[in-house]
KOLGU-4560 file (N, C-alpha, C; in nm, 3 decimals, padded with zeros to 5 digits):
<recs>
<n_xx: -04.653 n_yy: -01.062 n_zz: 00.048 ca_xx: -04.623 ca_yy: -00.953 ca_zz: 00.139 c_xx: -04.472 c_yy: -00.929 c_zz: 00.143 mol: A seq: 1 type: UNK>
<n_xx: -04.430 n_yy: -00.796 n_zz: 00.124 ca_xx: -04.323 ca_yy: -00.747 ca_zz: 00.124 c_xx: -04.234 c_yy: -00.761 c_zz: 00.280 mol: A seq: 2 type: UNK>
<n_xx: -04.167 n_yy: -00.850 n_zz: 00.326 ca_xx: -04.050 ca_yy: -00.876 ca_zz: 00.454 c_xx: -03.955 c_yy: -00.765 c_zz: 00.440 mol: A seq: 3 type: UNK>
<n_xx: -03.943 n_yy: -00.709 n_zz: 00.562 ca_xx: -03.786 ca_yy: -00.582 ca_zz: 00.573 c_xx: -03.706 c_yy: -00.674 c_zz: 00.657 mol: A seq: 4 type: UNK>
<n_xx: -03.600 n_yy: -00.700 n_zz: 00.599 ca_xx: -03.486 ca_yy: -00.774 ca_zz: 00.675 c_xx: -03.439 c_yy: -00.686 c_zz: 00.815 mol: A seq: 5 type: UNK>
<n_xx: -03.451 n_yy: -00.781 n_zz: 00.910 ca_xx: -03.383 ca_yy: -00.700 ca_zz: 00.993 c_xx: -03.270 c_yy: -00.628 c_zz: 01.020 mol: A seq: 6 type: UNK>
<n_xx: -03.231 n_yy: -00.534 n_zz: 01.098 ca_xx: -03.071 ca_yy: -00.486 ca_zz: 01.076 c_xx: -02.947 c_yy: -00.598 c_zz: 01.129 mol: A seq: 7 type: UNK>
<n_xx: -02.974 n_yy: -00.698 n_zz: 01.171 ca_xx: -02.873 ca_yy: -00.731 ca_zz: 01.272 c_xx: -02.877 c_yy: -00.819 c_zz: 01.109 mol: A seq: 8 type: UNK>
<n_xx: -02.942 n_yy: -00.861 n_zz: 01.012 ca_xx: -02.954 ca_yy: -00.976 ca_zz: 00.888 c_xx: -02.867 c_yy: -00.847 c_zz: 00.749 mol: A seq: 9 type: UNK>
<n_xx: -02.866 n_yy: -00.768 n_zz: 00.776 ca_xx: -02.773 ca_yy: -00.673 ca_zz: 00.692 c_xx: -02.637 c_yy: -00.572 c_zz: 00.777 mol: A seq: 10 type: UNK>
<n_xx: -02.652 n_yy: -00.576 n_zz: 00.862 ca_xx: -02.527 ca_yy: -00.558 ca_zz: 00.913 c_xx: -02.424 c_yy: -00.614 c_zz: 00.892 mol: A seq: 11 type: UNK>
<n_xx: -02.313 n_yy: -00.517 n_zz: 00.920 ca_xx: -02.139 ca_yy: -00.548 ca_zz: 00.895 c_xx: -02.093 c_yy: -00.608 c_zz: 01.030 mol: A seq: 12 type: UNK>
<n_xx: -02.035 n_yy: -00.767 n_zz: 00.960 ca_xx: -02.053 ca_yy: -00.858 ca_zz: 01.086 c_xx: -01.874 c_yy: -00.787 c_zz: 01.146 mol: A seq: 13 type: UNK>
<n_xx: -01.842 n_yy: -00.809 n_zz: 01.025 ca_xx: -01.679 ca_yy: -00.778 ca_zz: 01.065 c_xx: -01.638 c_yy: -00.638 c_zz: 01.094 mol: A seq: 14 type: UNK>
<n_xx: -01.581 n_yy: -00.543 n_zz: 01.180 ca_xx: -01.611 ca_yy: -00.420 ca_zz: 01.176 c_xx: -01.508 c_yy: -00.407 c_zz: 01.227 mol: A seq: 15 type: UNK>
<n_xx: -01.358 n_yy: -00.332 n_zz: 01.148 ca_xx: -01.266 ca_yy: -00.268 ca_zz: 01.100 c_xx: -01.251 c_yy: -00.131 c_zz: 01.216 mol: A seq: 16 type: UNK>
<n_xx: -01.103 n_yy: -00.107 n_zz: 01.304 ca_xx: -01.113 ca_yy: 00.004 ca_zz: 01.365 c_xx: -00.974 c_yy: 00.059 c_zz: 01.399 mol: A seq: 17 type: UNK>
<n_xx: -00.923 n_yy: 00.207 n_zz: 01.390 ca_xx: -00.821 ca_yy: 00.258 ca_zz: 01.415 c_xx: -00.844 c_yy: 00.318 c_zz: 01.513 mol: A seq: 18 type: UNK>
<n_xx: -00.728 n_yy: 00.308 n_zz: 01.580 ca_xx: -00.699 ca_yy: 00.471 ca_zz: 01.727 c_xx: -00.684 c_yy: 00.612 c_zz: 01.658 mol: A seq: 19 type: UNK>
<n_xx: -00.740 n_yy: 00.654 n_zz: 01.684 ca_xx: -00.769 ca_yy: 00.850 ca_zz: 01.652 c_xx: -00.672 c_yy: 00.887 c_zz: 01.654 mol: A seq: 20 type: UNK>
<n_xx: -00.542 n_yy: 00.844 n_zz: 01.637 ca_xx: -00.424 ca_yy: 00.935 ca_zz: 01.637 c_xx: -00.318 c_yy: 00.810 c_zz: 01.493 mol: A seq: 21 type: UNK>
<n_xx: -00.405 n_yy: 00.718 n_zz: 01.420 ca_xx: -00.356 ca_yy: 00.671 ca_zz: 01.310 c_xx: -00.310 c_yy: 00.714 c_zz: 01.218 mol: A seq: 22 type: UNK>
<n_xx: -00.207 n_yy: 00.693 n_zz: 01.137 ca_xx: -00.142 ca_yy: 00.759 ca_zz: 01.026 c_xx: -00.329 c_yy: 00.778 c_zz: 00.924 mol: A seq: 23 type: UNK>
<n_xx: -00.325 n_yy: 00.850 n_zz: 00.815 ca_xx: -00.401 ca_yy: 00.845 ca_zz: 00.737 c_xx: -00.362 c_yy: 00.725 c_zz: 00.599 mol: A seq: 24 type: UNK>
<n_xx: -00.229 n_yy: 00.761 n_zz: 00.628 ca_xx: -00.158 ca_yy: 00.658 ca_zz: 00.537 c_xx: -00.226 c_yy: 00.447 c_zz: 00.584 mol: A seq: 25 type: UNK>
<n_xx: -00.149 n_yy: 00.497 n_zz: 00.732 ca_xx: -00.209 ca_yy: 00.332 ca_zz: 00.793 c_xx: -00.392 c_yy: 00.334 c_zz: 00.773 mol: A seq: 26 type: UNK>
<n_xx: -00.465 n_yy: 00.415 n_zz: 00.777 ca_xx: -00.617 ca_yy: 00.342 ca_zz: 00.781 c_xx: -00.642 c_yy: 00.323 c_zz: 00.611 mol: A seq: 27 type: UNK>
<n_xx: -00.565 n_yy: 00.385 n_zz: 00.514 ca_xx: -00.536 ca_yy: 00.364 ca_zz: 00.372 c_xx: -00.526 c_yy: 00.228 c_zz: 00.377 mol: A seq: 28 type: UNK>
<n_xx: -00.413 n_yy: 00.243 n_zz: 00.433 ca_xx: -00.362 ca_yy: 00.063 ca_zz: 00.399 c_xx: -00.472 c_yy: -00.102 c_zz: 00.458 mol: A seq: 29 type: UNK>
<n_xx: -00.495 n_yy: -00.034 n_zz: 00.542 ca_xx: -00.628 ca_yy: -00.099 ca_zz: 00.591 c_xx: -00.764 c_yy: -00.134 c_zz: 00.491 mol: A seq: 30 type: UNK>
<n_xx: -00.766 n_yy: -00.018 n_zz: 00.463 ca_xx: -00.869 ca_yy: -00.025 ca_zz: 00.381 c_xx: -00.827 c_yy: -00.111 c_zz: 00.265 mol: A seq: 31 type: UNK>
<n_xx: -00.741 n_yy: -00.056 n_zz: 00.207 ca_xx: -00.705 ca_yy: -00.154 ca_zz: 00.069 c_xx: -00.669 c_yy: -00.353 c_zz: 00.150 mol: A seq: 32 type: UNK>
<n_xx: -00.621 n_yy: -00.358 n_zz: 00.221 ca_xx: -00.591 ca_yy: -00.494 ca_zz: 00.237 c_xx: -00.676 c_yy: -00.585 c_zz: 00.252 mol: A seq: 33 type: UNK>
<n_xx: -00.820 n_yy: -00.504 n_zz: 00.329 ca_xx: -00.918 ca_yy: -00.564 ca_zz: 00.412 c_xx: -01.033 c_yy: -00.563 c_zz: 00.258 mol: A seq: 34 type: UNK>
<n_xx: -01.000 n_yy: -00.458 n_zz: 00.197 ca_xx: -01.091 ca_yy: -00.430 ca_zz: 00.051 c_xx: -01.199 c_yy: -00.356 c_zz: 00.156 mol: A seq: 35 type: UNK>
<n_xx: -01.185 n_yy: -00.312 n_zz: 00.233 ca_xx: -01.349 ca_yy: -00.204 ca_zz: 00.232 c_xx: -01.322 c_yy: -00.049 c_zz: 00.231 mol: A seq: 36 type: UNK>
<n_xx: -01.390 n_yy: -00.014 n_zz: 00.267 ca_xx: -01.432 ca_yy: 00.157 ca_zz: 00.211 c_xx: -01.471 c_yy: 00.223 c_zz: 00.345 mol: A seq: 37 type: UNK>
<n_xx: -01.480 n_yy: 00.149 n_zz: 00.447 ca_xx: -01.465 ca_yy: 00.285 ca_zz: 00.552 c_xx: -01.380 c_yy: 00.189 c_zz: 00.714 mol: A seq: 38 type: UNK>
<n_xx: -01.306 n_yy: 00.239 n_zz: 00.815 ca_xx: -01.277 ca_yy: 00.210 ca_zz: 00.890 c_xx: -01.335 c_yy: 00.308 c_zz: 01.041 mol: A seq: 39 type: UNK>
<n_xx: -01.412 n_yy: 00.267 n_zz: 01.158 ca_xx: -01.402 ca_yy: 00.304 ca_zz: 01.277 c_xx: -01.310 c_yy: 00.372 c_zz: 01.305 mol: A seq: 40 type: UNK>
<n_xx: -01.323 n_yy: 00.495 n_zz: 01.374 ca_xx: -01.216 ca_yy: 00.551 ca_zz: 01.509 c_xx: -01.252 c_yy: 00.533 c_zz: 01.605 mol: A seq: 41 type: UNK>
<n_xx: -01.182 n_yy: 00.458 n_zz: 01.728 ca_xx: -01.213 ca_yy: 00.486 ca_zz: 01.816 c_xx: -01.118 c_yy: 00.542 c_zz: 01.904 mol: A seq: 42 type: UNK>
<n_xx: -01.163 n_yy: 00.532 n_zz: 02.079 ca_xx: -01.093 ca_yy: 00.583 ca_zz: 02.150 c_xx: -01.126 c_yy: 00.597 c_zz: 02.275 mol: A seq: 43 type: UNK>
<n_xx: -01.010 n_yy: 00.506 n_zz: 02.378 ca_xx: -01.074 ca_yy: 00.433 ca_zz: 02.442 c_xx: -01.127 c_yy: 00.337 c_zz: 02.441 mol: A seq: 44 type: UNK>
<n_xx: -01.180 n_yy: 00.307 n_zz: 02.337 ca_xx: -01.225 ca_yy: 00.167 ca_zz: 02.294 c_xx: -01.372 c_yy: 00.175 c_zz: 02.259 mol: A seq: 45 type: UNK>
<n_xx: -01.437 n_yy: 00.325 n_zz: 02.259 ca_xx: -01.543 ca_yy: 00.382 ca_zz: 02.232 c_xx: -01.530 c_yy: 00.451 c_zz: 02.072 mol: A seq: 46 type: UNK>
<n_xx: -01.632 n_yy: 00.425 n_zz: 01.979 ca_xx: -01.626 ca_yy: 00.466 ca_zz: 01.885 c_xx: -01.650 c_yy: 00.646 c_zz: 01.884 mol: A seq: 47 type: UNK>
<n_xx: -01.581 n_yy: 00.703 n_zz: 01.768 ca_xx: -01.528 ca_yy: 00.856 ca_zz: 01.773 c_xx: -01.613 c_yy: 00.930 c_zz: 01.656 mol: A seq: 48 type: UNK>
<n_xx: -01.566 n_yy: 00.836 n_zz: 01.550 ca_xx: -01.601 ca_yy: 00.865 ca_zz: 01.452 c_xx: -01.541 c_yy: 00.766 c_zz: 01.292 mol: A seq: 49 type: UNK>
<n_xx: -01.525 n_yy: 00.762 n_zz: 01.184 ca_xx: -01.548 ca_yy: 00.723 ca_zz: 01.058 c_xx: -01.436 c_yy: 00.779 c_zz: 00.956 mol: A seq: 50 type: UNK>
<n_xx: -01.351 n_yy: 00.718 n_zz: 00.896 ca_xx: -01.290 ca_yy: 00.724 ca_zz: 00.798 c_xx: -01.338 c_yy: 00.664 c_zz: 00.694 mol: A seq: 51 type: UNK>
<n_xx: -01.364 n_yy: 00.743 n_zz: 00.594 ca_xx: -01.425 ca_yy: 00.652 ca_zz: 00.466 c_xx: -01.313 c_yy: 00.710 c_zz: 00.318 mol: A seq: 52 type: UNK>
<n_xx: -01.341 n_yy: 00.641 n_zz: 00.267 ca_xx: -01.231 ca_yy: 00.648 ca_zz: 00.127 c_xx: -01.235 c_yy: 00.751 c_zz: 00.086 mol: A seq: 53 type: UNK>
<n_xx: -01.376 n_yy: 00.828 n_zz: 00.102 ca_xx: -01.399 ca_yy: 00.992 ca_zz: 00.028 c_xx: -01.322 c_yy: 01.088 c_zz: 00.105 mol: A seq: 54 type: UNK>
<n_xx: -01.313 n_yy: 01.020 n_zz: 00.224 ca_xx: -01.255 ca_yy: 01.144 ca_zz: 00.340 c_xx: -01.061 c_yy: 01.164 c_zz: 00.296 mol: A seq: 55 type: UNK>
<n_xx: -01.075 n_yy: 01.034 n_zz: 00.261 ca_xx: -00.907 ca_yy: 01.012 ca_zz: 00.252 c_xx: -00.866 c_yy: 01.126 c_zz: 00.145 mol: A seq: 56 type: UNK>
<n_xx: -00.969 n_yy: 01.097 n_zz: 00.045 ca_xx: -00.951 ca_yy: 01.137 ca_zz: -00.120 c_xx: -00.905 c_yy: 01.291 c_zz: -00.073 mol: A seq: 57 type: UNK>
<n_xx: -01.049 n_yy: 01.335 n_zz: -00.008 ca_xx: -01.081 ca_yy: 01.498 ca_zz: 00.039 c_xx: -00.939 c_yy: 01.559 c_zz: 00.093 mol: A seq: 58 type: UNK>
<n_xx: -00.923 n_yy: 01.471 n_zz: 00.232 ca_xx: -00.786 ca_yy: 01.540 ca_zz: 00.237 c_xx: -00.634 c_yy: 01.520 c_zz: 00.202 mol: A seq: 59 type: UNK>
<n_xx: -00.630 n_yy: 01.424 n_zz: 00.062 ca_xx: -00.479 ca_yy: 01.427 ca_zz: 00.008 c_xx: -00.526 c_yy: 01.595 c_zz: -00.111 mol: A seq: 60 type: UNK>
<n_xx: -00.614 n_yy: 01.575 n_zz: -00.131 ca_xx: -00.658 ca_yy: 01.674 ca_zz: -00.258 c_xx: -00.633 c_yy: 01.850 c_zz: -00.151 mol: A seq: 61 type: UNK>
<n_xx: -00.688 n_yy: 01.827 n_zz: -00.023 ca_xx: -00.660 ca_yy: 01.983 ca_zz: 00.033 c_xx: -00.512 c_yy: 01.977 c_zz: 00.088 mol: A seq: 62 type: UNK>
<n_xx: -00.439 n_yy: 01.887 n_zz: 00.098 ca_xx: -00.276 ca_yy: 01.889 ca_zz: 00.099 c_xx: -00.203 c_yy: 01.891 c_zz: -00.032 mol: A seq: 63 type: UNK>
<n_xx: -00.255 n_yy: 01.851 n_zz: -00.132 ca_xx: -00.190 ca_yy: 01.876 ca_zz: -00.252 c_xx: -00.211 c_yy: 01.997 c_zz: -00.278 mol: A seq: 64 type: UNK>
<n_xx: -00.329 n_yy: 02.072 n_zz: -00.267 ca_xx: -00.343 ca_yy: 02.229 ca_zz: -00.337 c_xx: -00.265 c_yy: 02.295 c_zz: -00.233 mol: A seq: 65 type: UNK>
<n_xx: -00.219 n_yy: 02.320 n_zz: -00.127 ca_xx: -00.130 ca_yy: 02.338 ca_zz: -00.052 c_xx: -00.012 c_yy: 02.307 c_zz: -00.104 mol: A seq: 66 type: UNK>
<n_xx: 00.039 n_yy: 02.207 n_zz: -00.167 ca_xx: 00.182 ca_yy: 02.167 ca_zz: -00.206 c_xx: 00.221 c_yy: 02.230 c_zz: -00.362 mol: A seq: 67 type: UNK>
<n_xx: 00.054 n_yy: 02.246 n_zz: -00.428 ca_xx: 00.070 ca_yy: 02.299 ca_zz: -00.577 c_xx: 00.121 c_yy: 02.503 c_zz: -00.545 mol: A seq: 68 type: UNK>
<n_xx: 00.041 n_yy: 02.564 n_zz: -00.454 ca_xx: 00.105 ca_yy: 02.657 ca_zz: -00.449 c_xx: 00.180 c_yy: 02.690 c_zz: -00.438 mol: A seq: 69 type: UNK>
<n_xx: 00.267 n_yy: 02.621 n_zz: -00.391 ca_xx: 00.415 ca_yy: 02.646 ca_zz: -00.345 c_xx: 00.529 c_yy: 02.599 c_zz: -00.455 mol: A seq: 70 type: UNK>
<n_xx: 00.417 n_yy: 02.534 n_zz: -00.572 ca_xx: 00.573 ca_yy: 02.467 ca_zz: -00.672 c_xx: 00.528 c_yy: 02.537 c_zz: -00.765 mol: A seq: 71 type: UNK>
<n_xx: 00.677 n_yy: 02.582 n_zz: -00.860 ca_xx: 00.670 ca_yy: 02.683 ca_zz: -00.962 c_xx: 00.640 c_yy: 02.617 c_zz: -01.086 mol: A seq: 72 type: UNK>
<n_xx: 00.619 n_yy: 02.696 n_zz: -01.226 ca_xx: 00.583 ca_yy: 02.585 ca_zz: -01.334 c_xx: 00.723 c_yy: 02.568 c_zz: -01.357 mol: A seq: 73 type: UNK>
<n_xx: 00.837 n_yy: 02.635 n_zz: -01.297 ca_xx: 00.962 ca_yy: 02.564 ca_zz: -01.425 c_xx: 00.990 c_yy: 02.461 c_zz: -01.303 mol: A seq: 74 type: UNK>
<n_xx: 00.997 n_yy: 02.453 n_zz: -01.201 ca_xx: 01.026 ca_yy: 02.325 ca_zz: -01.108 c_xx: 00.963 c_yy: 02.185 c_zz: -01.174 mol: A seq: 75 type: UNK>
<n_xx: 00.895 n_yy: 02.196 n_zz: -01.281 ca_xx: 00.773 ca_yy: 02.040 ca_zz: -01.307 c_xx: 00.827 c_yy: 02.066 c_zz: -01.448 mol: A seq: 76 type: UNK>
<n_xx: 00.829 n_yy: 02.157 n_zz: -01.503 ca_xx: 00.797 ca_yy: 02.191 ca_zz: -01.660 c_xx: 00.891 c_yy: 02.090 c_zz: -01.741 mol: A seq: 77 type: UNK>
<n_xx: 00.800 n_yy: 02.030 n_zz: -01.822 ca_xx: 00.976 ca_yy: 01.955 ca_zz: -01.916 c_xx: 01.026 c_yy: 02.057 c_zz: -02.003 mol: A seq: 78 type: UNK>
<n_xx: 01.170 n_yy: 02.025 n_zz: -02.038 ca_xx: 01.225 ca_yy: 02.096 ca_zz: -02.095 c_xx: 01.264 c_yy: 02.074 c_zz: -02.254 mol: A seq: 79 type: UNK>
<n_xx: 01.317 n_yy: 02.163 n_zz: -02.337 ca_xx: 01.353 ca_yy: 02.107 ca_zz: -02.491 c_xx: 01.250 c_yy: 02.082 c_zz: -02.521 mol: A seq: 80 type: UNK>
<n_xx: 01.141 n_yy: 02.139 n_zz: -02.531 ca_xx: 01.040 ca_yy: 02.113 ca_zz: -02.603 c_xx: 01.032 c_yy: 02.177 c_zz: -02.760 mol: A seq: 81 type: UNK>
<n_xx: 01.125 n_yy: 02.241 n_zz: -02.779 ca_xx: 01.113 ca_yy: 02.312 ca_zz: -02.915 c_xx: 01.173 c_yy: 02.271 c_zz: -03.022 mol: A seq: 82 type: UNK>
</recs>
């Protein structure tokens, strides 16, 4: 007979959490030190919501296309190429 482990037997014993007003940079660094892939917000001391690695990715990528419009190709371009 097939057993379903209970949740409290697969749960995340250790559970990782920032204040809602954290650098994105600091819950980065978190993540990499601790090695996991998502950190708690809370606030108050009540959970808010979830930072996960995809979220991070999502918004350096919608601040970079923001930063790419604004730079010209000869500002990057190498030069003497001919």
């Amino acid at each position: 007979m097939l057993t379903v482990p209970s949740l409290h037997d697969v749960m995340t014993k250790n559970v990782y959490s920032v204040l809602k007003d954290t650098s994105i940079g600091d819950a980065k660094q978190i993540l990499n030190e601790k090695k996991i892939s998502r950190v708690l917000v809370v606030s108050d001391r009540k959970p808010v919501g979830i930072i996960t690695e995809k979220d991070i990715t999502r918004s350096y990528f919608r601040k970079f296309d923001k930063f790419l419009k604004d730079v010209t190709a000869e500002e990057i371009m190498s030069q003497n190429v001919a």
